[in-house]
N, C-alpha and C positions, 0 to 999 in steps of 0.2 A: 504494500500500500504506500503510495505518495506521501510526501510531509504535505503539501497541502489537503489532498483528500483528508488525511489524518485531523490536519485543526477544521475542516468543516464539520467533520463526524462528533468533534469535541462539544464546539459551539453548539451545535444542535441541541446535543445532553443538557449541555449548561441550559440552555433557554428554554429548554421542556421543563427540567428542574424551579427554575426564575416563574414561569407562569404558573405550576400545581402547586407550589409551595409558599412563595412569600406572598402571604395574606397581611396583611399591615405593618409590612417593611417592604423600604421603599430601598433600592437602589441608591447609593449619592457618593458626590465624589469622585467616579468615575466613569469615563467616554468608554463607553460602552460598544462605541463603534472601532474602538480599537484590537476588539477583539477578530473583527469581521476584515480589517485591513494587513494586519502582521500575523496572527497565526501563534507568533513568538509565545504565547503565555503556554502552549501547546505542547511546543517541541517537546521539550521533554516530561515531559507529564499533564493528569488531567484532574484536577480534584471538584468537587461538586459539593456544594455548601447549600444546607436548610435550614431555614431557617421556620421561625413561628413565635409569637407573642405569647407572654405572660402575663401574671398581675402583679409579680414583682415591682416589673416596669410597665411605667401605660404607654410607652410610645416604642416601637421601634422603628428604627430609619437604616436599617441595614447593613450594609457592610460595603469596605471601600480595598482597593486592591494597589499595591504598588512592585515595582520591581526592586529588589536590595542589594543583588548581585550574583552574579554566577548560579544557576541552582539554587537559588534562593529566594522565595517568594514572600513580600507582608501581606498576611490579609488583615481585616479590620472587621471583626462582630459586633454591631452593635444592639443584638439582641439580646433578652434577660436568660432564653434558652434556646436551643436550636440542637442540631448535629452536625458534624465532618466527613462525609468521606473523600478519602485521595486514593483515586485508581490509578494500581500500576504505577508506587511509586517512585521516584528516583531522587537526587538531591535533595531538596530540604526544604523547608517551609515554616515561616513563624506568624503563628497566627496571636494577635493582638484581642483582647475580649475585654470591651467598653460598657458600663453603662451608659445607657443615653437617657442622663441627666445631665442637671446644670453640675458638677462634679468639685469637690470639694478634699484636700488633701484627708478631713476626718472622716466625710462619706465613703472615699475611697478603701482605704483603713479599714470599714468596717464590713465591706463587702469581701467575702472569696471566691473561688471560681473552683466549680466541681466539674471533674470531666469521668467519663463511665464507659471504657471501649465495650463494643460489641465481642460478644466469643467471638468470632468468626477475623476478627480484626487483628494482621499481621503484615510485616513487610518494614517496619519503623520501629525505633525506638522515641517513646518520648520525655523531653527534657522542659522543665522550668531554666525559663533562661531572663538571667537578669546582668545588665551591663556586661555583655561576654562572658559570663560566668554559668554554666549551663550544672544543673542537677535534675539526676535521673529521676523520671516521677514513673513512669512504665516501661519495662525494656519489651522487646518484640515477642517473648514466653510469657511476662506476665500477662497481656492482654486478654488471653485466652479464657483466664480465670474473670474476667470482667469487675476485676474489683476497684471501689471509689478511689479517688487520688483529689485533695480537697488543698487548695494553697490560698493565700491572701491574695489580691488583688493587687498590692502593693510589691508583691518581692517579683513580679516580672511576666511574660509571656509563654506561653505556649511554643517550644522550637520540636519541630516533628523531623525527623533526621531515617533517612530510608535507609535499610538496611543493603551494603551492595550485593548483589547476584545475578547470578546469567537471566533467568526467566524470572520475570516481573507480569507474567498474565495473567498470574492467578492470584496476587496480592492485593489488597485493598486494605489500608488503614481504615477503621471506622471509629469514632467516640462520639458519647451525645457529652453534653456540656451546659451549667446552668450555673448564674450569678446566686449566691445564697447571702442575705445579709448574716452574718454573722451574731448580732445584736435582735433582741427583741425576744414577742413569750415562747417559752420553751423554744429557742436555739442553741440553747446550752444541752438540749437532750440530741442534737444531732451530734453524731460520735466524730464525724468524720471530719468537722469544722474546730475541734480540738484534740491537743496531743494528751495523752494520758488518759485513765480511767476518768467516764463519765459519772461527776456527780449530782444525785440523783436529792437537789434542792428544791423545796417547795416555790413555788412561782409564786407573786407577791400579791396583793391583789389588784394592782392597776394592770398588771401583767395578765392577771387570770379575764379581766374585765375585757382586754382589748385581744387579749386570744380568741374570745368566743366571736368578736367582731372580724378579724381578721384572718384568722387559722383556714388551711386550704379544707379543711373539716371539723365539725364543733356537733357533737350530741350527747345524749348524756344516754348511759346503759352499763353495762356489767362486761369483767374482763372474764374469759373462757380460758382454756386451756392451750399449751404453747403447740402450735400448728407442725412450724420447721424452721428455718435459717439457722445461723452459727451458737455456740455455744454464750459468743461476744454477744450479738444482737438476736435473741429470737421473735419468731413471730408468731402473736396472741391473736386469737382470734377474739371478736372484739359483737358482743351483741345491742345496739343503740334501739331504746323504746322510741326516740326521740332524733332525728335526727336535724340541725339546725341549718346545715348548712355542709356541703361539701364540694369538692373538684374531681373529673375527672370520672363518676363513677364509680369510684371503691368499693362503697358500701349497694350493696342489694337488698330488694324488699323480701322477706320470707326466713323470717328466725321460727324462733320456737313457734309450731303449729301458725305460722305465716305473722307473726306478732315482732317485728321487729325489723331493723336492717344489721345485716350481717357482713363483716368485714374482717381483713387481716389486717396487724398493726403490728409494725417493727419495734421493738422496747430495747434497751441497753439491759443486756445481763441484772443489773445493778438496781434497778428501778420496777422488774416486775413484781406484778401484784399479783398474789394464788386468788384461784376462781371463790369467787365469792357473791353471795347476793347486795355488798352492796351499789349504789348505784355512783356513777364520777361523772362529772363532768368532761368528756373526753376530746381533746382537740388537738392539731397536729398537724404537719407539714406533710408535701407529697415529693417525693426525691426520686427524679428517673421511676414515674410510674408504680411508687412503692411509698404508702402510708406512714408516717414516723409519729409517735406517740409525743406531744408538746407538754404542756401544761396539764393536770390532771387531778384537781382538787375533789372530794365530794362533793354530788352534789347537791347534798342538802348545805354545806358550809357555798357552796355557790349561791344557791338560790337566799339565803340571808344575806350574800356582799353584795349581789346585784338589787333590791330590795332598797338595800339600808341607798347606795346610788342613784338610783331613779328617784329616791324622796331628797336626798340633794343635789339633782338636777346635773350629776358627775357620768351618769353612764354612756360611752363614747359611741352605744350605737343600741336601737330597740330587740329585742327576744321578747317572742314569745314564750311564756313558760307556762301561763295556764293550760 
């Protein structure tokens, strides 16, 4: 096959990709018709970038692309979460991952960046790279095992480095990838946003007050018995009478004799709770399509804080609780 036939076949993928995928991220940045004129971003490799909006962030405005040198490509994410693949890779690529906000040296700080390869995801090793100084965060064997790799914001970029070999046609780097504030209720229970054992501190009550308003999922029901996952992190299956609010889907209708919604929820070793009747107020984050238990007071000690709230005119958002 031609190097030109080759970069038309690219370009195609890329703009099939650009029309199914970016739903409220825009392009910007960059002449788009440069791709259609040189080819060059082509030669030697093709990577295809998706993206998709969160509620992290309200706005995404895409990603920008520049050339660095030799084999080396910057991209620019500026969504809250998305995916990578690069087919058949060769050289190297360092992908840059922005919030698009007005950005702040403490806002910055307080955000990290979780990336999650696909099993299937080989051909690279990848490095956190900060002012030329590059650290291993997954080599080309770990990925297989698809496990999180969680850094600040602040210590540097994404440098994805392809492994050399003869045949390159059957490799594809894959990771999906999401902005996680670090700050806020229950993100002290996500393990992966800190080093060390996770401790398992009651959340405050403006903390408890603004999880139920804000958590990717909020209902109040009874913890079950541990499902599967690691001995670190298992997963409780989780029965909510009530459910207030969730993303995503997790939770199903049809608990006990159809009374309820039914879901799996990831807990730190450290913090589960043996099945019991009574009932918490349950609420939590979703990480790469998997539920993590946030904050999680009773909820009868819930339904007295919010109460005592609403009569001083503090509570940051309306529940129904009758």
């Amino acid at each position: 096959m031609g190097e030109s036939q080759e970069s038309v076949i690219a370009f195609v993928y890329v703009y099939i990709q650009y029309i199914t995928y970016v739903v409220g991220c825009i392009y910007n940045h960059t002449d788009y018709s440069s791709y259609l004129n040189t080819g060059h971003n082509f030669e030697f490799y093709l990577f295809v970038i998706t993206l998709k909006n969160s509620h992290l962030l309200s706005i995404c405005s895409g990603l920008s692309h520049e050339a660095h040198r030799r084999d080396v490509e910057q991209v620019y994410l500026r969504c809250s979460q998305g995916s990578l693949e690069w087919l058949y890779p060769t050289g190297a690529i360092i992908v840059n991952l922005r919030p698009n906000t007005e950005s702040s040296s403490r806002r910055t700080a307080d955000v990290f960046v979780c990336i999650k390869p696909q099993t299937f995801s080989q051909g690279s090793h990848v490095y956190l790279e900060h002012q030329g100084d590059l650290r291993l965060l997954l080599s080309d064997a770990d990925q297989a095992q698809g496990a999180v790799r969680c850094f600040s914001l602040k210590e540097g970029a994404l440098f994805v480095e392809a492994v050399p070999q003869r045949d390159i046609s059957r490799k594809i780097t894959a990771f999906q990838y999401e902005l996680v504030p670090s700050q806020g209720p229950g993100a002290h229970m996500y393990p992966y946003l800190h080093q060390g054992p996770v401790t398992c501190k009651p959340c405050s009550d403006q903390e408890v007050l603004m999880a139920v308003c804000t958590s990717d999922f909020a209902g109040c029901g009874t913890f079950g018995d541990a499902a599967s996952g690691s001995n670190q992190h298992p997963v409780v299956t989780v029965t909510l009478r009530r459910l207030f609010q969730q993303k995503s889907g997790l939770f199903a209708w049809g608990g006990a004799r159809g009374q309820g919604w039914r879901g799996r929820v990831s807990v730190p070793a450290p913090c589960v709770v043996r099945p019991a009747e009574d009932e918490y107020l349950l609420t939590g984050s979703v990480h790469f399509g998997e539920a993590w238990l946030g904050c999680a007071p009773r909820y009868r000690d819930f339904l007295k804080l919010y109460a005592e709230a609403v009569n001083a005119g503090t509570n940051p958002c309306h529940i129904d609780t009758n």
